[in-house]
N, C-alpha and C positions, 0 to 999 in steps of 0.2 A: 634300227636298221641292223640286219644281221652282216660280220663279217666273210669278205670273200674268201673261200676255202679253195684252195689249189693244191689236187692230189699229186705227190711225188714219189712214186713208184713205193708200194707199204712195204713191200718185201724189205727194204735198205734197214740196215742199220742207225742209228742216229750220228754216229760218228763216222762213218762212210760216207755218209749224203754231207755234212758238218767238212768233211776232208775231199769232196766232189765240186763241193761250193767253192772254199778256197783255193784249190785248183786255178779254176776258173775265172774268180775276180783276179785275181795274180796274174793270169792272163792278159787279162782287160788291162790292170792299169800299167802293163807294159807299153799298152799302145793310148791310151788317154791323154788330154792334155795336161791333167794336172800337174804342180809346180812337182819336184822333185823330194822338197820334204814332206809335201802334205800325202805322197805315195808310199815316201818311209813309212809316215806315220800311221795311216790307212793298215800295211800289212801288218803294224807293228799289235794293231787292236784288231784284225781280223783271226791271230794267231791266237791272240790270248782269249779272246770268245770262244774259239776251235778249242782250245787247253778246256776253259770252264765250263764248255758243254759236257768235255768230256769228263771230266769228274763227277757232274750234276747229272747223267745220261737217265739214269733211274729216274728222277723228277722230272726231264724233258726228254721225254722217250719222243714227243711230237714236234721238237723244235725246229724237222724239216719237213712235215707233214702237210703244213696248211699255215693260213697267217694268221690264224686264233693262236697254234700252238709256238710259232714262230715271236712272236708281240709276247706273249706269258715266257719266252727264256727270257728274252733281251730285257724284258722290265727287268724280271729278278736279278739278271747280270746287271745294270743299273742302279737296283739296291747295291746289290755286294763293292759296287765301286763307290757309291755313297757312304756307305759301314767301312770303307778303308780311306775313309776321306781324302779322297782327290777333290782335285777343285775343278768346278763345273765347268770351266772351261776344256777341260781335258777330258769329264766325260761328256759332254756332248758330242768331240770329237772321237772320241772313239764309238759312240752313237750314228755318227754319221758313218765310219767304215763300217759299223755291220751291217748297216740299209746298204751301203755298196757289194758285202760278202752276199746280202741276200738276193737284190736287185738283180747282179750280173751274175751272181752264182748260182741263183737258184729262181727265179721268177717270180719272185715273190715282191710286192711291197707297202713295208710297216710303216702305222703310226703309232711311232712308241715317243710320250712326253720328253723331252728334252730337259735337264737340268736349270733349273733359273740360276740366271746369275747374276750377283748383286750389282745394283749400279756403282759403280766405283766413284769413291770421294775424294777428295782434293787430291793431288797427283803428294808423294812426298819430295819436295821438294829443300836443298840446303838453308838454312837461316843463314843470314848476313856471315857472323860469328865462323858457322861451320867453312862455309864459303873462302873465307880469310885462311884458313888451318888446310884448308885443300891447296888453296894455291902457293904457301910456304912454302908445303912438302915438297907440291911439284918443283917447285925451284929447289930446293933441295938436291933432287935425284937428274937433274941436267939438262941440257936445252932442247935436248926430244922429248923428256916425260913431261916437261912444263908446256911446249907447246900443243902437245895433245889433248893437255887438261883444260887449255886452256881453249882451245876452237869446240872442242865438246861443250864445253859450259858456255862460251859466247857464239855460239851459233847453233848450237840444240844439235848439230849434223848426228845423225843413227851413226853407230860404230862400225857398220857393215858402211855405211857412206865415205865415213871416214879414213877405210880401211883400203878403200879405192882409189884416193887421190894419188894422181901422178904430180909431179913438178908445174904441168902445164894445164892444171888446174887448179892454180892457186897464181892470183893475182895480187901482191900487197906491197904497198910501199909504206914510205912512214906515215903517210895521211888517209889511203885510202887502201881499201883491202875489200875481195872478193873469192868466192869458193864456186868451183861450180862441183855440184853434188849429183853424183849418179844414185840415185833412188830407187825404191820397189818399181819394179815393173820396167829397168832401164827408164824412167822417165827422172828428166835433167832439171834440177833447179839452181839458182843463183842464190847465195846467202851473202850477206855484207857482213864482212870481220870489223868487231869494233877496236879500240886503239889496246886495249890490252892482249887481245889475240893478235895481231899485227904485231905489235912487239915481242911474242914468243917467238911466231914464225918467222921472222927475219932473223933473229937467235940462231935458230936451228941450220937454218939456212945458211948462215955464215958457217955452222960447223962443217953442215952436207955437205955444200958446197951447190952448184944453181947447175949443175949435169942432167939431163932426162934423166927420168926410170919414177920410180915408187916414193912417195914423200917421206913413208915412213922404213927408214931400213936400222935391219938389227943386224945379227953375229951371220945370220942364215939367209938373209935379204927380205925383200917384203914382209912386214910384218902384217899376220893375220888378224881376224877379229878377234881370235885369242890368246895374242898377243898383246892385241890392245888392252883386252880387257884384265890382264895381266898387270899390266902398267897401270891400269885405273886402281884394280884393287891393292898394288902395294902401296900407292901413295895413298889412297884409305887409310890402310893400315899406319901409317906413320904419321898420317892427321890423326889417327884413333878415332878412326869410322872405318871400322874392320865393315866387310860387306860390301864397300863402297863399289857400284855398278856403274859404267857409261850412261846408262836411261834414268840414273839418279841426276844426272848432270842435264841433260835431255828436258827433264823435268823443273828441275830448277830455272834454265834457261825460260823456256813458257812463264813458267811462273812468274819473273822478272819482268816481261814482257806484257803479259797481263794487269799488273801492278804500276808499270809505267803507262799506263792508258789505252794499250794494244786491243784491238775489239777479236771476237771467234775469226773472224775471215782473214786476217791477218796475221793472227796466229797457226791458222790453215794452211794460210800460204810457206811461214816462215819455215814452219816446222812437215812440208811435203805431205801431208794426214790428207786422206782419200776422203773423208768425210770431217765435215764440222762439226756435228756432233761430239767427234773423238774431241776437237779442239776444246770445245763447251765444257770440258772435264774440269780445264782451269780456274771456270768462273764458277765453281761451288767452293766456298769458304772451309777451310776446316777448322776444325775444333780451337783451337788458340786465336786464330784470327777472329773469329766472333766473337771469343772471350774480349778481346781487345776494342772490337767495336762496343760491343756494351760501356766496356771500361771506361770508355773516348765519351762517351754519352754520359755517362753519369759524374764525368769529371767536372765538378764547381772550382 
């Protein structure tokens, strides 16, 4: 089957039509529904296709001609981000703003292959040992960093969740404890605090003091996700897990969860994931843990 050819004025330039196009999705995604970052991100990779057209113009004199010549830049811009190794996740996305530079910019639209990308293996989650050394540190550095470490790790809550709570969403005494978590999409979940997140935040709380406003306040007031995420990586760094990320803890959390007999739909639930599937991530073994099954089997 031959491709559909749509003429666009021969006279243009390639970097005119290329700068006509952009224009015009910038346009659009002024007024579109998409979320706010994935607009960033869209102009962020319709600029840089604009940039390496323009250097390549020689090679893609046709890349606003027709969708023969349109499909043969975007593949090659698709190698060059493959040869500067990004990870597929980031080119597909920038795959998908040029179908948008193309689509609303110019009438055109591609099927250009999309990056594969690997199925992800066992989440990495803390061992017992690491887990111990995280929460030292946090008690360490005071009854805010330790309670932070500590509802991230016993309640999986996303750091942008975390980063939300007011006073009057957090319910904990000394026996029972609960979160209510504002999630993607403003959609609301409940999480149960187990008894060692309970006992940081009651900590903290004796210092805050139990006033409305923001659960977590620093020098500047509310503390942001990058704040948090701030306080995750120094306490890292002083357990000596330089690196150390919120969704490391996120991850851990599931993974506890799963190990204590927790099925996909529960872990669905627990941890807010739009899909099971995502959940399912947990129940593939990694590399040591099978080691270990073997090892359990052949032990006389």
């Amino acid at each position: 089957m031959s491709a559909e050819v749509i003429a666009l004025r021969p006279g243009a330039e390639v970097g005119e039509r290329a700068g006509q196009a952009l224009a015009t999705v910038e346009r659009y995604l002024d007024r579109c529904k998409l979320s706010d970052h994935t607009k960033r991100a869209y102009r962020r990779y319709g600029r840089a296709y604009v940039a390496w057209l323009a250097e390549n113009a020689g090679e893609h004199a046709d890349a606003f001609a027709d969708v023969v010549g349109a499909e043969a830049a975007v593949t090659a811009w698709r190698r060059r981000l493959t040869a500067d190794r990004r990870a597929a996740p980031t080119i597909n996305q920038a795959l998908a703003a040029v179908d948008q530079l193309y689509e609303h910019g110019a009438g055109l639209r591609l099927a250009v292959d999309r990056a594969r990308v690997p199925r992800p293996g066992a989440p990495d989650a803390l061992t017992p040992a690491e887990e111990s050394r995280v929460q030292r540190a946090a008690r360490r550095r005071g009854a805010r960093d330790h309670a932070i470490i500590e509802l991230l790790r016993t309640t999986g809550a996303r750091v942008e969740e975390l980063a939300r709570l007011d006073l009057d969403d957090v319910a904990v005494t000394e026996r029972t404890g609960q979160l209510r978590l504002h999630g993607k999409g403003d959609e609301i979940r409940y999480v149960d605090v187990p008894q060692d997140g309970r006992k940081a935040v009651r900590a903290w709380l004796d210092e805050r003091g139990r006033e409305a406003g923001p659960l977590w306040i620093g020098q500047r007031g509310r503390l942001t996700v990058s704040g948090l995420t701030q306080v995750v990586l120094a306490v890292g760094a002083d357990a000596g897990l330089p690196g150390l990320r919120p969704h490391r803890l996120r991850h851990t959390y599931a993974t506890r969860l799963r190990k204590s007999g927790a099925d996909p739909a529960q872990i669905q639930a627990l941890l807010g994931h739009a899909s099971i599937e995502t959940s399912g991530r947990y129940f593939r073994a990694g590399a040591a843990e099978l080691a270990a099954v073997v090892e359990k089997a052949f032990d006389e």
